[in-house]
BALUMFI-556125 format. One record per atom (N, C-alpha, C, O): residue number from 1; atom name; x, y, z; residue in one letter; chain. Coordinates in pm, whole numbers. Example, Ala and Ser with C-alpha at 12.3 -4.5 7.8 and 13.67 -1.06 7.14 Angstrom:
[1,"N",[1319,-569,780],"A","A"]
[1,"CA",[1230,-450,780],"A","A"]
[1,"C",[1320,-330,780],"A","A"]
[1,"O",[1424,-332,846],"A","A"]
[2,"N",[1285,-225,708],"S","A"]
[2,"CA",[1367,-106,714],"S","A"]
[2,"C",[1290,3,787],"S","A"]
[2,"O",[1341,114,804],"S","A"]
END
This chain:
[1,"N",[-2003,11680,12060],"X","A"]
[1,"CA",[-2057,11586,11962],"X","A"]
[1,"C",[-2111,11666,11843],"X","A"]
[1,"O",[-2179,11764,11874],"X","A"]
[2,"N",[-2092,11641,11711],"X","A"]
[2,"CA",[-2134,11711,11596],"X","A"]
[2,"C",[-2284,11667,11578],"X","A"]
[2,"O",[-2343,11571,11629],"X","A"]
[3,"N",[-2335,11771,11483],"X","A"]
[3,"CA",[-2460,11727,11492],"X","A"]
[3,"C",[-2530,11611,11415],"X","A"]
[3,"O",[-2647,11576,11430],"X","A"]
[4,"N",[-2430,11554,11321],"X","A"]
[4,"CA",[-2466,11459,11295],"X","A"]
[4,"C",[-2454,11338,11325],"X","A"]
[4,"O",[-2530,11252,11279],"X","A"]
[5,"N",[-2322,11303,11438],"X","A"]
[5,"CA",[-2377,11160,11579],"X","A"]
[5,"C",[-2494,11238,11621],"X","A"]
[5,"O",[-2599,11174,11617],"X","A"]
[6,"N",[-2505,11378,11666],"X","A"]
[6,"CA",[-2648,11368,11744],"X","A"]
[6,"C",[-2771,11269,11691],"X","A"]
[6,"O",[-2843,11193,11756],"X","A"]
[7,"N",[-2768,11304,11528],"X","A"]
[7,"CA",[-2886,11246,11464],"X","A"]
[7,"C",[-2860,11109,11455],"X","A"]
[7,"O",[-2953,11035,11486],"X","A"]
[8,"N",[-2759,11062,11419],"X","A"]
[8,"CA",[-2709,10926,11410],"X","A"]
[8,"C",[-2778,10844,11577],"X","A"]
[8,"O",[-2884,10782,11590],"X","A"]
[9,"N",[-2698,10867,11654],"X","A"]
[9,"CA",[-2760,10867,11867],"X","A"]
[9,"C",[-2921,10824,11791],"X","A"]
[9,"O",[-2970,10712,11781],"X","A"]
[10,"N",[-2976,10956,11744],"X","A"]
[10,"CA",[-3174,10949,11792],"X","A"]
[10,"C",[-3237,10823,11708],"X","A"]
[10,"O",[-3315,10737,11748],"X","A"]
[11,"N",[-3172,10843,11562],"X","A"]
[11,"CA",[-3207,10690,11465],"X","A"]
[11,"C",[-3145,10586,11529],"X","A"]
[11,"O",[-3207,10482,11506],"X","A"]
[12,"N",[-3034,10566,11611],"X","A"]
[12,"CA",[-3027,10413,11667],"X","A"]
[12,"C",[-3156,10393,11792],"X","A"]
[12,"O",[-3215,10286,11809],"X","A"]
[13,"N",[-3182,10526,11877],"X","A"]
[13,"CA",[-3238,10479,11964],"X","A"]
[13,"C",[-3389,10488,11946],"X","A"]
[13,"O",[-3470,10478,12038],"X","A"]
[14,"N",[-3425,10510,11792],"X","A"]
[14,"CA",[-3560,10455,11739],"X","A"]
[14,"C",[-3577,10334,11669],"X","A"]
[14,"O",[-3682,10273,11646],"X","A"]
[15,"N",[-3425,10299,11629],"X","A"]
[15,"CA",[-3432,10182,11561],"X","A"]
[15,"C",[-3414,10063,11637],"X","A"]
[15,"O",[-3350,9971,11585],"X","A"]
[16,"N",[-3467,10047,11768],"X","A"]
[16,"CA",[-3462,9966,11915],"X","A"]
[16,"C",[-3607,9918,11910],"X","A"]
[16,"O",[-3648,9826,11980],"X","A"]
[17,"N",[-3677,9980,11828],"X","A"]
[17,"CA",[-3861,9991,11847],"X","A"]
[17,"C",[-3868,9929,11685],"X","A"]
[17,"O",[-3826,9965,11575],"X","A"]
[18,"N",[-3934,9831,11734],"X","A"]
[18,"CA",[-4037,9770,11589],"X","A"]
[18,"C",[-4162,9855,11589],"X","A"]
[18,"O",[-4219,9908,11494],"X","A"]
[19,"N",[-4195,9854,11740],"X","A"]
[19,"CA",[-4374,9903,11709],"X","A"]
[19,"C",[-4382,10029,11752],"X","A"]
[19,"O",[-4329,10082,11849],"X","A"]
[20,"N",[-4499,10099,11619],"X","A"]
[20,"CA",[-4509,10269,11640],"X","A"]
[20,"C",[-4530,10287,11719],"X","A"]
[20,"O",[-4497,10403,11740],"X","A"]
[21,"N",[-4587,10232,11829],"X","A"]
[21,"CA",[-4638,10273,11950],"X","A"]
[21,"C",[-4529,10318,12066],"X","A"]
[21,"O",[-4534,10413,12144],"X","A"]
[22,"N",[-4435,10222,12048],"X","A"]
[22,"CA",[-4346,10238,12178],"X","A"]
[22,"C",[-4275,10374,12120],"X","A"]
[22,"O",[-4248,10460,12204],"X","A"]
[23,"N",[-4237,10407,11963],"X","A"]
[23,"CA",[-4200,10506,11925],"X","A"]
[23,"C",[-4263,10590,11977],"X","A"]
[23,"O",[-4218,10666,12063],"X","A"]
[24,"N",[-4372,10591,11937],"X","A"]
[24,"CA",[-4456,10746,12005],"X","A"]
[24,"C",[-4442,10764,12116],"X","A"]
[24,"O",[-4441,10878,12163],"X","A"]
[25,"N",[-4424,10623,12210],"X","A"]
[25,"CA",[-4385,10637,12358],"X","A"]
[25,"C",[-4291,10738,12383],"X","A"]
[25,"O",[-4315,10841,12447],"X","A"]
[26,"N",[-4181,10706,12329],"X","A"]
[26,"CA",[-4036,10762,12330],"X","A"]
[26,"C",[-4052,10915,12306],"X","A"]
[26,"O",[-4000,11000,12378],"X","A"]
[27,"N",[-4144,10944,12181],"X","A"]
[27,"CA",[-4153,11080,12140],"X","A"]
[27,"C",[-4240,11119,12267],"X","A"]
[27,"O",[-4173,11198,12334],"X","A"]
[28,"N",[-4358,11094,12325],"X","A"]
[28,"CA",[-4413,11169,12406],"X","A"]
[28,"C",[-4301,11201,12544],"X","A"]
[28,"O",[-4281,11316,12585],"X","A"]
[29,"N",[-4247,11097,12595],"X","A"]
[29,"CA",[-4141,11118,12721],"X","A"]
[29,"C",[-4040,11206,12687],"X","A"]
[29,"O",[-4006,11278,12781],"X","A"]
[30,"N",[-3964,11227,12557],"X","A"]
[30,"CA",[-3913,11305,12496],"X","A"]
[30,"C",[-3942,11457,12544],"X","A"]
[30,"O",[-3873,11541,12601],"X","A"]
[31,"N",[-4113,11456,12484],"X","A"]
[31,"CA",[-4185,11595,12499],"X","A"]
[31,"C",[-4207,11638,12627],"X","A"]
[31,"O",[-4196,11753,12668],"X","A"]
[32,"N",[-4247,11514,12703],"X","A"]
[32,"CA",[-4246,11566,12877],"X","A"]
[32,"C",[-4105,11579,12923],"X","A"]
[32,"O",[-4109,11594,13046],"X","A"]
[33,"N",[-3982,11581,12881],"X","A"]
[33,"CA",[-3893,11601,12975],"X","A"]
[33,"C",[-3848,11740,12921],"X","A"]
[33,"O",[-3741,11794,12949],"X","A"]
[34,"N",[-3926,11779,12857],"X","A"]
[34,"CA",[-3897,11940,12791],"X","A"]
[34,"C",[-3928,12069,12900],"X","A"]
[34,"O",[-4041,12100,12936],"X","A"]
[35,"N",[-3804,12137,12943],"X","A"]
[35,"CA",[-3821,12250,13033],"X","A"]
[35,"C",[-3966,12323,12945],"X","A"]
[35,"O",[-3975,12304,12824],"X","A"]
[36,"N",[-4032,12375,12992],"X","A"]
[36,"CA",[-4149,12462,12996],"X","A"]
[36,"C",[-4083,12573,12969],"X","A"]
[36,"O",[-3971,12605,13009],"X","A"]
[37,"N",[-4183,12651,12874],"X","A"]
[37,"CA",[-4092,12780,12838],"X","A"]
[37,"C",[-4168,12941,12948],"X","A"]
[37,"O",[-4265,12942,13023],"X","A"]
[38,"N",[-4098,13025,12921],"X","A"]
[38,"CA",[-4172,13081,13026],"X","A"]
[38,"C",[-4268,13143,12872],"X","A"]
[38,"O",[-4249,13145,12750],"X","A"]
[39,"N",[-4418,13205,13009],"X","A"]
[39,"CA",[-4504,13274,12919],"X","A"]
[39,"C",[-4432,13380,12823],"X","A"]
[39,"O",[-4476,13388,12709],"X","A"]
[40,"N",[-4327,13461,12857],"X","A"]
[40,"CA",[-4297,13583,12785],"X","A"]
[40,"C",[-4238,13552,12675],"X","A"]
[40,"O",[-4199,13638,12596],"X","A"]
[41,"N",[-4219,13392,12651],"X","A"]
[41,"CA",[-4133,13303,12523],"X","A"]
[41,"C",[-4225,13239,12436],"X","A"]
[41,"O",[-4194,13164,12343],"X","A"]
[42,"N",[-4336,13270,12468],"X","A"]
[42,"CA",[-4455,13204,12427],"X","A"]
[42,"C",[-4492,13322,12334],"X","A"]
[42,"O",[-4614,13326,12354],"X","A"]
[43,"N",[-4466,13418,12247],"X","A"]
[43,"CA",[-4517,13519,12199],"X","A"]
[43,"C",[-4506,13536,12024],"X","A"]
[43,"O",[-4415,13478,11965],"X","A"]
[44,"N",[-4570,13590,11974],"X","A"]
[44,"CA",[-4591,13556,11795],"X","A"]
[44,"C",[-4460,13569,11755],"X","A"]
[44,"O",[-4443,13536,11637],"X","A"]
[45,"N",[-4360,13608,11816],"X","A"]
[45,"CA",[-4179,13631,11732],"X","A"]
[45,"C",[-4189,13502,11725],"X","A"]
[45,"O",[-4180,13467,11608],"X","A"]
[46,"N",[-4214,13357,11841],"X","A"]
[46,"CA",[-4168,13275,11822],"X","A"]
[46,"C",[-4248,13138,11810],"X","A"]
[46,"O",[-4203,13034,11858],"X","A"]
[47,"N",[-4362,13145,11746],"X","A"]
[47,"CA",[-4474,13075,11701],"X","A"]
[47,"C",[-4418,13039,11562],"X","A"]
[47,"O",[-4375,13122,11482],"X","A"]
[48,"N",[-4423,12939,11548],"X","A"]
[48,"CA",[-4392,12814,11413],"X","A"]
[48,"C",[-4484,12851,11325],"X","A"]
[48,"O",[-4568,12761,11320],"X","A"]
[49,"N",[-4512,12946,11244],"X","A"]
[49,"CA",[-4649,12924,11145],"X","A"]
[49,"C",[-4659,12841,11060],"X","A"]
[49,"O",[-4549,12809,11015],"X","A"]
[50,"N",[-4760,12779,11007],"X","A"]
[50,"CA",[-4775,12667,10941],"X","A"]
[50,"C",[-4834,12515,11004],"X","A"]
[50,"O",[-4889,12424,10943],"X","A"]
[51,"N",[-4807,12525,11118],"X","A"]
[51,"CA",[-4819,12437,11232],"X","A"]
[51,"C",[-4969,12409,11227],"X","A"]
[51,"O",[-5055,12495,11203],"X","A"]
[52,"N",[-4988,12304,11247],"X","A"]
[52,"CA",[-5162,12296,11270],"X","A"]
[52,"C",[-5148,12295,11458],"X","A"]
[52,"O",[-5250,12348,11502],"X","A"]
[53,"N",[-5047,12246,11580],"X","A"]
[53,"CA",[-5065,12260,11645],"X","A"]
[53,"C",[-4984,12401,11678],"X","A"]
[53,"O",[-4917,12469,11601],"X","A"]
[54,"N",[-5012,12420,11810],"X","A"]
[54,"CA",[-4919,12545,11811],"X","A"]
[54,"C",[-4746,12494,11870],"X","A"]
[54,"O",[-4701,12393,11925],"X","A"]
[55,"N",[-4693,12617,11826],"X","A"]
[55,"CA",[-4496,12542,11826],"X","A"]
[55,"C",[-4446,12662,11863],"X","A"]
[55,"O",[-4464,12753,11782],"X","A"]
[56,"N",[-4371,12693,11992],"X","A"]
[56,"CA",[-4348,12810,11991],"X","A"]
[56,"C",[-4177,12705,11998],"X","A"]
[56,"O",[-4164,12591,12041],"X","A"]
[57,"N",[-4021,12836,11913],"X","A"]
[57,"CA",[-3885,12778,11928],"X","A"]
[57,"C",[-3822,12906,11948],"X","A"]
[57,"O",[-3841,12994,11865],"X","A"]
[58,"N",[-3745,12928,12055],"X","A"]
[58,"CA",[-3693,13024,12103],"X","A"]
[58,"C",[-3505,12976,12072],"X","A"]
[58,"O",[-3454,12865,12089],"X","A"]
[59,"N",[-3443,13096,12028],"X","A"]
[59,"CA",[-3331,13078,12011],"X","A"]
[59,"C",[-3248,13182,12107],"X","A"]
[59,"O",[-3294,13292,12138],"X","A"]
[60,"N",[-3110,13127,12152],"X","A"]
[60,"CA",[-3020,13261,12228],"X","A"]
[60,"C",[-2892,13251,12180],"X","A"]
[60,"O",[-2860,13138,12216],"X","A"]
[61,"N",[-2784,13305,12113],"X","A"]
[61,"CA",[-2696,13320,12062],"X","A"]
[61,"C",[-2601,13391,12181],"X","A"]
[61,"O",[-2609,13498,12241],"X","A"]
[62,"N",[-2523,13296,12186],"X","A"]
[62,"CA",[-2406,13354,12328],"X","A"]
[62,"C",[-2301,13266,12301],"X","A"]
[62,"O",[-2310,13147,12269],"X","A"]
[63,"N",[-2177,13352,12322],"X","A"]
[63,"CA",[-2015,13315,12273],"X","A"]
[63,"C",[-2023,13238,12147],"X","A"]
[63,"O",[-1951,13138,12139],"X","A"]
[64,"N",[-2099,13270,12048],"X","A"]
[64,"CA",[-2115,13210,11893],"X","A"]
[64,"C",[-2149,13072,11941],"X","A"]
[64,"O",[-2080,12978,11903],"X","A"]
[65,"N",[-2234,13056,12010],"X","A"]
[65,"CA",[-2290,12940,12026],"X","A"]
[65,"C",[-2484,12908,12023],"X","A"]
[65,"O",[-2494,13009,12092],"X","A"]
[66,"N",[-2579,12878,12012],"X","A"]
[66,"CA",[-2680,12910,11957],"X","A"]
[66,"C",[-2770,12760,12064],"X","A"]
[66,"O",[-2753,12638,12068],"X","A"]
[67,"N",[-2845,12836,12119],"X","A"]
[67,"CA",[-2930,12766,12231],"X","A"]
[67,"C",[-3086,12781,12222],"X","A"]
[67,"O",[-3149,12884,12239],"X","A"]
[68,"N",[-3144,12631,12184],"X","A"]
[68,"CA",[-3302,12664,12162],"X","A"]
[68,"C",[-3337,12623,12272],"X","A"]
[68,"O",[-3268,12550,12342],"X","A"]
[69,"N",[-3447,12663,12300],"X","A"]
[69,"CA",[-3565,12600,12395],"X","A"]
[69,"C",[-3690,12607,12280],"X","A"]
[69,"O",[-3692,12678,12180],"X","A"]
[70,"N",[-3806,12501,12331],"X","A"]
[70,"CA",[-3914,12503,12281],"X","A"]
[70,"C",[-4028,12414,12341],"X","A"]
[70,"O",[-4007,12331,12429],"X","A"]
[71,"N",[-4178,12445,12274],"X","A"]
[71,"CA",[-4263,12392,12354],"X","A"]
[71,"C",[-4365,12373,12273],"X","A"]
[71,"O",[-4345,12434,12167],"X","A"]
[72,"N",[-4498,12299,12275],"X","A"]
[72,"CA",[-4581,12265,12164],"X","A"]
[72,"C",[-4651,12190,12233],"X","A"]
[72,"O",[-4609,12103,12309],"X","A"]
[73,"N",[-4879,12246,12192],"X","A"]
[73,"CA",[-4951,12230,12243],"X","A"]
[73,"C",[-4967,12073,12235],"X","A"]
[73,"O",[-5039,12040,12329],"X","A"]
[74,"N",[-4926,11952,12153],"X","A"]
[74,"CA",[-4960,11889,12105],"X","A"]
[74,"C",[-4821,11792,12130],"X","A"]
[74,"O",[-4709,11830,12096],"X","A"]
[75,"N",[-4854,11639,12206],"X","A"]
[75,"CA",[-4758,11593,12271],"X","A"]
[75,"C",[-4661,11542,12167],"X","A"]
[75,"O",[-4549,11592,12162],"X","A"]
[76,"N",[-4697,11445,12082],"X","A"]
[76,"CA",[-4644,11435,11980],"X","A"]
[76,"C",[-4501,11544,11906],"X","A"]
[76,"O",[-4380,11522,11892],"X","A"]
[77,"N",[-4569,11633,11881],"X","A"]
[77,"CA",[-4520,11742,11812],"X","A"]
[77,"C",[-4420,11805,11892],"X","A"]
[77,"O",[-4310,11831,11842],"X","A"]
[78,"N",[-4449,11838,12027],"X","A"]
[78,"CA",[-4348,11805,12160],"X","A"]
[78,"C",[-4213,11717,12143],"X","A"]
[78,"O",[-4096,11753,12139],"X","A"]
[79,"N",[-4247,11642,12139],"X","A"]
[79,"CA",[-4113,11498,12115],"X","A"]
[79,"C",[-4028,11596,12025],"X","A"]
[79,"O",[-3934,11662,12069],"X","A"]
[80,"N",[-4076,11600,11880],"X","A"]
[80,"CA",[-4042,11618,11759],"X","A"]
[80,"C",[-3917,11761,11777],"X","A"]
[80,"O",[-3801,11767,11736],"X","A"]
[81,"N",[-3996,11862,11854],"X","A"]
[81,"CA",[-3924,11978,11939],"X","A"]
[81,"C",[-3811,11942,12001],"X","A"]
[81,"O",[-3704,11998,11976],"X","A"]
[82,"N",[-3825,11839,12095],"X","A"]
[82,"CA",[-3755,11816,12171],"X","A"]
[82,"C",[-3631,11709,12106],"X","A"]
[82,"O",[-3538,11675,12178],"X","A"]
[83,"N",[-3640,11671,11989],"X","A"]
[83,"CA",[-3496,11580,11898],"X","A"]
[83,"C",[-3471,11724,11816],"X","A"]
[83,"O",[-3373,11722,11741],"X","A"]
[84,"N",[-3525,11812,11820],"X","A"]
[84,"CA",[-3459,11933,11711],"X","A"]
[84,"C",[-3384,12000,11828],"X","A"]
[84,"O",[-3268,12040,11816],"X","A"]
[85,"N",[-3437,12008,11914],"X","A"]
[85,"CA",[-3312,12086,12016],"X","A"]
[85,"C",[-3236,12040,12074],"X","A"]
[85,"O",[-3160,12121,12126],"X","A"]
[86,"N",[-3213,11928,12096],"X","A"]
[86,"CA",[-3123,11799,12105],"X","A"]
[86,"C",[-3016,11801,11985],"X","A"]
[86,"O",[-2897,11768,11992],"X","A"]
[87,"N",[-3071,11838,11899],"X","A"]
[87,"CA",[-2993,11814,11774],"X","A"]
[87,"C",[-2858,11970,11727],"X","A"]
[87,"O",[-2738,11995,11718],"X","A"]
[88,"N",[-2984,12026,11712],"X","A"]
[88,"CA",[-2913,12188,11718],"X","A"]
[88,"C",[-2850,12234,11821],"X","A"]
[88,"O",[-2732,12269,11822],"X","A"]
[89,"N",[-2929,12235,11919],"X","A"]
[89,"CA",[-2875,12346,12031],"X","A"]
[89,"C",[-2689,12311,12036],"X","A"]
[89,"O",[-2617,12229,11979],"X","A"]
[90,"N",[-2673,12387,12104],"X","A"]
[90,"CA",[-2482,12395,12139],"X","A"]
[90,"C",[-2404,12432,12022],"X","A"]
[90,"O",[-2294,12482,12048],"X","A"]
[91,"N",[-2439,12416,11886],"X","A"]
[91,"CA",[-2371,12444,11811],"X","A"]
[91,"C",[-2386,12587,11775],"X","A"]
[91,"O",[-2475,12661,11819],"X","A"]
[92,"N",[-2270,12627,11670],"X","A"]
[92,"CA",[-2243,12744,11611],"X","A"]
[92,"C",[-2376,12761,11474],"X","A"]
[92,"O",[-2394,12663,11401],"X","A"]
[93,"N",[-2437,12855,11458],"X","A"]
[93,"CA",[-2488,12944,11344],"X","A"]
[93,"C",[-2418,12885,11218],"X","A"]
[93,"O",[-2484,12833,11128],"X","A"]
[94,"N",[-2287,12893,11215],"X","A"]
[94,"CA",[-2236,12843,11046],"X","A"]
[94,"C",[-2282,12641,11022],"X","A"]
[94,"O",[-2336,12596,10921],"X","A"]
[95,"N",[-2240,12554,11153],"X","A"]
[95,"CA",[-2281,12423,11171],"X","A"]
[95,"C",[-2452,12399,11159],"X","A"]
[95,"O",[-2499,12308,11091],"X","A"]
[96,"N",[-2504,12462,11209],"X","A"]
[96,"CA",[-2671,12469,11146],"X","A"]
[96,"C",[-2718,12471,11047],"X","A"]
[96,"O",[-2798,12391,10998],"X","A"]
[97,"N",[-2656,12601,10989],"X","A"]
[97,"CA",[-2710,12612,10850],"X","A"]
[97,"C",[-2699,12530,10736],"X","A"]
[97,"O",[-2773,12516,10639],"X","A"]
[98,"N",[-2537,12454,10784],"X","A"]
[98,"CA",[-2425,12366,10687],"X","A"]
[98,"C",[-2492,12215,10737],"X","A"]
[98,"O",[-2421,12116,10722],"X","A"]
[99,"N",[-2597,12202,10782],"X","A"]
[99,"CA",[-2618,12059,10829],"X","A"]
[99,"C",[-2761,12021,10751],"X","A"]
[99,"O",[-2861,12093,10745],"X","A"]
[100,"N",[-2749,11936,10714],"X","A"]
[100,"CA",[-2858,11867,10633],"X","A"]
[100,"C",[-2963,11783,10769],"X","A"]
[100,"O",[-2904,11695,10833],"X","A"]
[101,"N",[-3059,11803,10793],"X","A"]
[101,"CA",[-3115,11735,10891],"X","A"]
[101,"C",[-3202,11605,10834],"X","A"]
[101,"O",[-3314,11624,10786],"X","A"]
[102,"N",[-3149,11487,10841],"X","A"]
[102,"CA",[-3213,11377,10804],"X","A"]
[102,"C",[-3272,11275,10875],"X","A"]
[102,"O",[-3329,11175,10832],"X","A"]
[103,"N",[-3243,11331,11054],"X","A"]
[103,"CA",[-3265,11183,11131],"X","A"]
[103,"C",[-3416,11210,11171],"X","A"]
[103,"O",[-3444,11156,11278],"X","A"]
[104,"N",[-3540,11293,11100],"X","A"]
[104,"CA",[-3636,11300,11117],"X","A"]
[104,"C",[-3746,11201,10982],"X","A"]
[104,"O",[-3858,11155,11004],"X","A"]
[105,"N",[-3698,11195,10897],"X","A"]
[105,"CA",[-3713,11121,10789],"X","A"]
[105,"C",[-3657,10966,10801],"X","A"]
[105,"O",[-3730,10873,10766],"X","A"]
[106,"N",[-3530,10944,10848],"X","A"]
[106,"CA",[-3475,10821,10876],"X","A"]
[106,"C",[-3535,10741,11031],"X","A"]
[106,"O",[-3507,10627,11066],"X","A"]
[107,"N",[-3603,10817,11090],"X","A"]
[107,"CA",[-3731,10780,11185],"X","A"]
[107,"C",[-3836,10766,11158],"X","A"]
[107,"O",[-3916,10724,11241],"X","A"]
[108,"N",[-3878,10802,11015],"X","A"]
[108,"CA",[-4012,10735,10981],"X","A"]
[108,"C",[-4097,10873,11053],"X","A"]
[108,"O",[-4214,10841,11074],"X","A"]
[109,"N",[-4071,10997,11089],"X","A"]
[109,"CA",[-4160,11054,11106],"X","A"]
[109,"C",[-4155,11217,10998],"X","A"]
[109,"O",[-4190,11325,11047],"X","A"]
[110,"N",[-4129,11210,10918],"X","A"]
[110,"CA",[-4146,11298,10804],"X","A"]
[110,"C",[-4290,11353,10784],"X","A"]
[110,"O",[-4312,11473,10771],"X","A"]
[111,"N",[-4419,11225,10783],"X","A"]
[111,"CA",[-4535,11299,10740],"X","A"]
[111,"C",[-4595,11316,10851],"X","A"]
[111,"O",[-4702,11377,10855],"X","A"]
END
């Protein structure tokens, strides 16, 4: 799947929810079904700066293919992790860079 049905997929299955709440629902279950990273992935290479919570995103590049994991103190922000690696992961380095990411804005969660 390219990454833009991925994003297309996450905006239909927010656009199921009238109320922010059940959204946030979605984003927190999102964030809990996120593998745990190990402690040694948890380290300043891979800390998000800028973040008011903490964001650690780990990347692995194997057969030109590009695999995140990630994790974040803050459940919310969790979710948010967890539709970016949903989104990215499996693809190639050149498809990443070449992809405009919009289904975070077209969810109403931009600010």
């Amino acid at each position: 799947m390219t990454i833009n049905q991925l994003q297309d997929n996450i905006i239909e299955d927010f656009s199921q929810f009238d109320d922010w709440m059940d959204k946030y629902s979605l984003l927190i279950d999102l964030g809990n079904s996120l593998e745990p990273l190990e402690e040694k992935q948890k380290n300043p290479q891979n800390i998000i700066e800028g973040c008011q919570s903490r964001v650690w995103l780990d990347a692995e590049l194997k057969d030109g293919i590009v695999t995140y994991k990630g994790e974040s103190d803050a459940v919310l922000v969790k979710g948010l992790v967890s539709l970016l690696i949903q989104v990215m992961s499996g693809h190639t380095p050149d498809e990443i860079i070449n992809t405009e990411l919009y289904f975070i804005d077209k969810i109403g969660k931009e600010e």
